[in-house]
MARMAR-945405 format. One record per residue (C-alpha): residue in one letter; x, y, z. Coordinates in steps of 0.001 Angstrom, whole numbers, plus 500000, padded with zeros to 6 digits. Each point is the difference from the previous one (the first is absolute). Layout:
N
AXYZ...
END
This chain:
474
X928674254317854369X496573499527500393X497565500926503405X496908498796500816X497374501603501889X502683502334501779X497210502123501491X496393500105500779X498760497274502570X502731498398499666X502666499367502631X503774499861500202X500014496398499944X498556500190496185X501651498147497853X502528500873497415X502060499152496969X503090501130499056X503225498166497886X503367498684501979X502236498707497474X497901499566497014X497430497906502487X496384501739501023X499813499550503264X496562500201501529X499982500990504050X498735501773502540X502188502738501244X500599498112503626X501882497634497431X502749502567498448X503042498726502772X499158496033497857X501067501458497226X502992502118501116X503591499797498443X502311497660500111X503532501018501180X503542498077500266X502298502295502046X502666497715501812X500287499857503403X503027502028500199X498422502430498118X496974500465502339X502915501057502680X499975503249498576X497128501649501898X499084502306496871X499894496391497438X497592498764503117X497861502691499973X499699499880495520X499508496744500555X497373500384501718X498417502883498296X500426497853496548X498471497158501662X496608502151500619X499666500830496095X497387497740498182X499974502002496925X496797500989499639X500346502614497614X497785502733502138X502862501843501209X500666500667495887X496819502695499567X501241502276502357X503530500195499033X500674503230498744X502540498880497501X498579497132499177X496666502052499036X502643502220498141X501864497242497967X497858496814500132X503526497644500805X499636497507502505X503558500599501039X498969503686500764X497638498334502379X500270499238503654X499411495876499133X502584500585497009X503094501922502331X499032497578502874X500679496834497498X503358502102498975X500666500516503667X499672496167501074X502171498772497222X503195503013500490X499269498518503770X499576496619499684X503021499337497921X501958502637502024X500863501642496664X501224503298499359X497234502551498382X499703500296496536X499084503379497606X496769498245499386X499460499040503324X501433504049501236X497703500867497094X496714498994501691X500581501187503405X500750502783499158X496937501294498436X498440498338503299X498662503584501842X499319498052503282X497269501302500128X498428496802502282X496241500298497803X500815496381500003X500094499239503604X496774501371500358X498649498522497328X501582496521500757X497760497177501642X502633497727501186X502316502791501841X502706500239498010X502540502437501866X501288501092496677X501459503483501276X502396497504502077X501230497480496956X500229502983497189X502231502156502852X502261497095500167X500016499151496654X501430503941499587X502631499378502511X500764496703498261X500271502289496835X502076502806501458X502740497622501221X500128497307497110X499290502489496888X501988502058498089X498343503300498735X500987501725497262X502169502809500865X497429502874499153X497438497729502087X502397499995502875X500757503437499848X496827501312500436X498843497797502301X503201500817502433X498968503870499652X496514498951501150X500749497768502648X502459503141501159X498667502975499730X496280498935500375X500008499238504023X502208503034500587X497676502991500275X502767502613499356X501825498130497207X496081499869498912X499332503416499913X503244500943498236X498978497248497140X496759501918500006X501225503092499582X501805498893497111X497047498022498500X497821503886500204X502929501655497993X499954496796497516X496106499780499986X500022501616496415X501788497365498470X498235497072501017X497405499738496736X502921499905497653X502579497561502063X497158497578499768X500396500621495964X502987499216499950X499832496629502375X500596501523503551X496985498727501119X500897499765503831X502020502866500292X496669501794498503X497723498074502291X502185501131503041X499728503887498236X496256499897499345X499809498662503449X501543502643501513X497438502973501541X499466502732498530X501217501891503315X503036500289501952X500329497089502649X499953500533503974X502895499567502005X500544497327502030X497525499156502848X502045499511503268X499358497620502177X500468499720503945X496804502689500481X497101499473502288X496534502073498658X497702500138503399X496388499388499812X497566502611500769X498507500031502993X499701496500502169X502349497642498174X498145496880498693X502670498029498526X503664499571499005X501323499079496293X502874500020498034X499403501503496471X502426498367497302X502149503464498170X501204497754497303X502132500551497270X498314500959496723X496274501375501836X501748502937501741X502036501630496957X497313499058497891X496684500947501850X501133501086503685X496163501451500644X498700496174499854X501376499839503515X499456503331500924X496354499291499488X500303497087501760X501821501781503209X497521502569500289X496878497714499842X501550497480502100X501227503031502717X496420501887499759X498386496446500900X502513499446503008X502492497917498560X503334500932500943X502528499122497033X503532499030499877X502534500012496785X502525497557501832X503632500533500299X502095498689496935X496661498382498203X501143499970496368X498518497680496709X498495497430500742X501600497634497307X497072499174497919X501620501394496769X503104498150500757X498098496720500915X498101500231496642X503139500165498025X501174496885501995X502775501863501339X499334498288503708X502785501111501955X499062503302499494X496841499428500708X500648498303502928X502191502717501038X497355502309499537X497593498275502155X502558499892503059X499831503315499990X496972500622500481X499315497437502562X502692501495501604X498245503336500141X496750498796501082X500911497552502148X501561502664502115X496584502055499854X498134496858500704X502290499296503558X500087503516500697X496781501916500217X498273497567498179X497942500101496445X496683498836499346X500503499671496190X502643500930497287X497968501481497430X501301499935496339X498181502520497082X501858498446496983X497996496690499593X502921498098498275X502325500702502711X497266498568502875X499748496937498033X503616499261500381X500242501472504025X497269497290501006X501788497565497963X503202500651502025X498860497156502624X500838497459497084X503172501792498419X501903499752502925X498490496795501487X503584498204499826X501815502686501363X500057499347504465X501009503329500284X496971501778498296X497311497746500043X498091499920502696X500558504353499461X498801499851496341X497089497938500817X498525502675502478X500546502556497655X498603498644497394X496684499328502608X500130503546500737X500128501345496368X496843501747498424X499055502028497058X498966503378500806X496385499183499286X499716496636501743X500843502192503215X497896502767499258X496974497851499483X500495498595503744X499854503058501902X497142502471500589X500717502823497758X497743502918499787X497726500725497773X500082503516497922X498295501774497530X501274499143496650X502058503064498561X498536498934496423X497798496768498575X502604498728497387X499276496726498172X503456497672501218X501170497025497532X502000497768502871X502770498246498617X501009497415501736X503496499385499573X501000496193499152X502355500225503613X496714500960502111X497146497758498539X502208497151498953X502893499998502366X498420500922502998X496412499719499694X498803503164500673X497362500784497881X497375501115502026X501667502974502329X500674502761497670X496649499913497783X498237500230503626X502032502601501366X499629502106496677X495946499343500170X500168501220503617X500988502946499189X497687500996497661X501738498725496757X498118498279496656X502470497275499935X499654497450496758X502104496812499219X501705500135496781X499427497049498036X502509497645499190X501145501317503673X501743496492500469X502498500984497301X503360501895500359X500229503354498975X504000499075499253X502079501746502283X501056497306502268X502926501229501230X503257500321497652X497512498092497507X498953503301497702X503841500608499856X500886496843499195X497066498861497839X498579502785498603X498343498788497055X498210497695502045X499238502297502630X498789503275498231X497431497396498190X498622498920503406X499899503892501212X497817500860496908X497863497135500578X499834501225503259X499116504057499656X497780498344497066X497840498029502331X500108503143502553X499010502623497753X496815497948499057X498587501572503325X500757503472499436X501377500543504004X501425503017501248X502556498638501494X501795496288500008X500991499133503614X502842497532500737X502521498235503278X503051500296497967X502690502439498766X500988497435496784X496152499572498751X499390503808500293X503208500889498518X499123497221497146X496685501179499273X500484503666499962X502138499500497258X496875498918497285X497210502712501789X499270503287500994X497896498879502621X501396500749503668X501444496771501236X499931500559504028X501196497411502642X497048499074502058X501114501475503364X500485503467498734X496173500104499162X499053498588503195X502346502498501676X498178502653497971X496335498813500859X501286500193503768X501099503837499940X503679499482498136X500597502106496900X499285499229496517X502239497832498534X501993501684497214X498329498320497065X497068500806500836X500506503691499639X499110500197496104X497265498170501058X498906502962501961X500866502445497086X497852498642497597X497008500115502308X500894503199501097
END
């Protein structure tokens, strides 16, 4: 593909030229939707309000190649079927024909990270996070796995969104962490991803839910802070931070009453029901807050599971019972940092000047479009924040992705620390568990969520990677 003038004086309305089945097409951008593809669902098939909805989305793709240079594993593997244009032609035709999935087709999708660098990138509005989450469900209820595949995907879908069931798995993964280099050897490549994965410290209990944290002093605001499954057995002081900075500003915080996973990991294995299931639940739960003494946000400090809380509204959009519920959830969810940024928090005296490489994780900049917020809040505080190039790329974690892709995956996170360790930060700051987790595993540089050093330029302690930090300055 081929731009011209993309920059300078120019405006949007340049023109451009780009091939659509083996034609160059020359146009101006306000002419992609001429060019869009061509579907033939039946009518009866467009009854199905999911086939309505692909339809649609498939209808909006005019194959203009630019969503191509900033997938991640199309960068990796140069196949156009490792592409977002390449899975979305695989997509319309398993679709189209109403035809069960194929290992080529499972193939393809699978190494997709949905990652959503090609929704932003897009300039027709493809909602590709939509068609590839159907095409999974499509794939969970039409393909046959191999048994090993099935296996371990059943223990994930399990044990991941149960946070005691969690922490026994990781207590088991610290007493196997020796053996992970040589399982890989022999070919155990996911059971060593899941054991190189696993910290190098003994997980938290549980976080309980049904708790109210009071602000300090004249109470500003009400929100619900999302426990989780993984975050709290994983990296309880995330929220921790986040409760203290939130209660020292006035913010009163609630942990509602039965909250529990979200569903995002279940949803991106295209095991819907559970999903669904899930998601009732927590509407449930904060619902109840919402009628009772009332919320002004739901805030959420693992990025990947906000992106699939504000997308409730559309996952249960057929369902008359939840609806109308999910949508004002979903209206009412926020990252941490999107909340943070729109109330008046104090300024301190930084407790160091530490250069900051942000991260932002695919979920935050990609899925919900919050770039800005956390690189400002971080600055405010007295932070030397820097971009990490490439910064558009995944670092690989992407949920159950480095377990189930690992090759793939520990390529992107050395790619990644690569690109990060060009410029030599202190510290690498991040909004969620999976990307920190990810990336701590190729550097010895502290990986910190972003509200924990906020919380600590506000009067909170030092987060616990920081402390070597502190002893070789000392």
């Amino acid at each position: 593909m081929r731009l011209e003038g993309w920059g300078g004086h120019h405006t949007a309305a340049t023109w451009f030229e780009t091939r659509s089945c083996g034609a160059l097409l020359t146009m101006r951008p306000g002419e992609l939707r001429k060019h869009s593809m061509q579907t033939t669902f039946t009518l009866d098939q467009l009854m199905d309000p999911q086939t309505a909805v692909s339809e649609k989305i498939l209808r909006a793709c005019v194959h203009c190649g630019f969503c191509t240079a900033t997938c991640p594993t199309y960068v990796l593997l140069g196949d156009e079927l490792d592409s977002p244009s390449g899975r979305i032609s695989l997509i319309k035709e398993m679709l189209e024909h109403d035809r069960p999935a194929t290992g080529e087709v499972v193939k393809h999708i699978d190494r997709c990270l949905s990652c959503l660098a090609c929704m932003t990138t897009c300039p027709s509005g493809v909602h590709y996070m939509h068609l590839v989450d159907y095409a999974r469900e499509h794939i969970e209820g039409t393909y046959k796995r191999p048994l090993a595949d099935r296996f371990m995907r059943g223990v994930l879908a399990k044990v991941l969104p149960n946070p005691s069931l969690f922490r026994l798995a990781m207590v088991a993964g610290w007493l196997g962490k020796p053996f992970a280099t040589p399982l890989r050897a022999i070919g155990f490549e996911r059971l060593s991803a899941m054991l190189r994965l696993t910290p190098a410290k003994m997980p938290a209990p549980a976080a309980e839910t049904g708790k109210v944290y009071p602000a300090q002093g004249p109470r500003r605001g009400r929100v619900a802070l999302l426990a989780g499954c993984i975050h709290p057995v994983l990296s309880p002081s995330t929220n921790e931070a986040a409760i203290r900075l939130l209660n020292r500003n006035g913010i009163e915080v609630v942990v509602a009453a039965g909250e529990a996973c979200c569903g995002s990991l279940s949803h991106h294995m295209g095991r819907e029901a559970e999903a669904l299931a899930f998601a009732k639940n927590d509407v449930d739960a904060w619902t109840r807050e919402i009628d009772g003494e009332g919320l002004d946000a739901i805030l959420i400090t693992v990025s990947g599971c906000g992106t699939t809380v504000k997308d409730y509204g559309f996952m249960l959009r057929t369902d008359s019972a939840y609806a109308e519920k999910a949508a004002a959830v979903s209206a009412c969810a926020k990252d941490v940092t999107e909340y943070l940024a729109s109330i008046d928090l104090a300024v301190s005296v930084p407790p160091a000047t530490l250069t900051i490489a942000y991260h932002s994780a695919c979920s935050l900049q990609h899925g919900q479009k919050v770039v800005r917020e956390p690189k400002e809040l971080l600055s405010k505080f007295g932070f030397i924040v820097k971009d990490v190039p490439e910064g558009h790329l995944c670092c690989g974690s992407a949920g159950t992705y480095n377990i189930l892709q690992p090759t793939l995956a520990d390529r992107l996170r050395d790619r990644k620390v690569a690109n990060i360790e060009r410029l030599q930060p202190d510290v690498i700051a991040a909004g969620n568990i999976g990307c920190i987790t990810q990336i701590a595993t190729g550097t010895d540089i502290p990986v910190v969520h972003t509200v924990e050093l906020i919380d600590w330029a506000t009067g909170g302690p030092m987060p616990e990677p920081l402390r070597k930090l502190q002893a070789l300055s000392a």
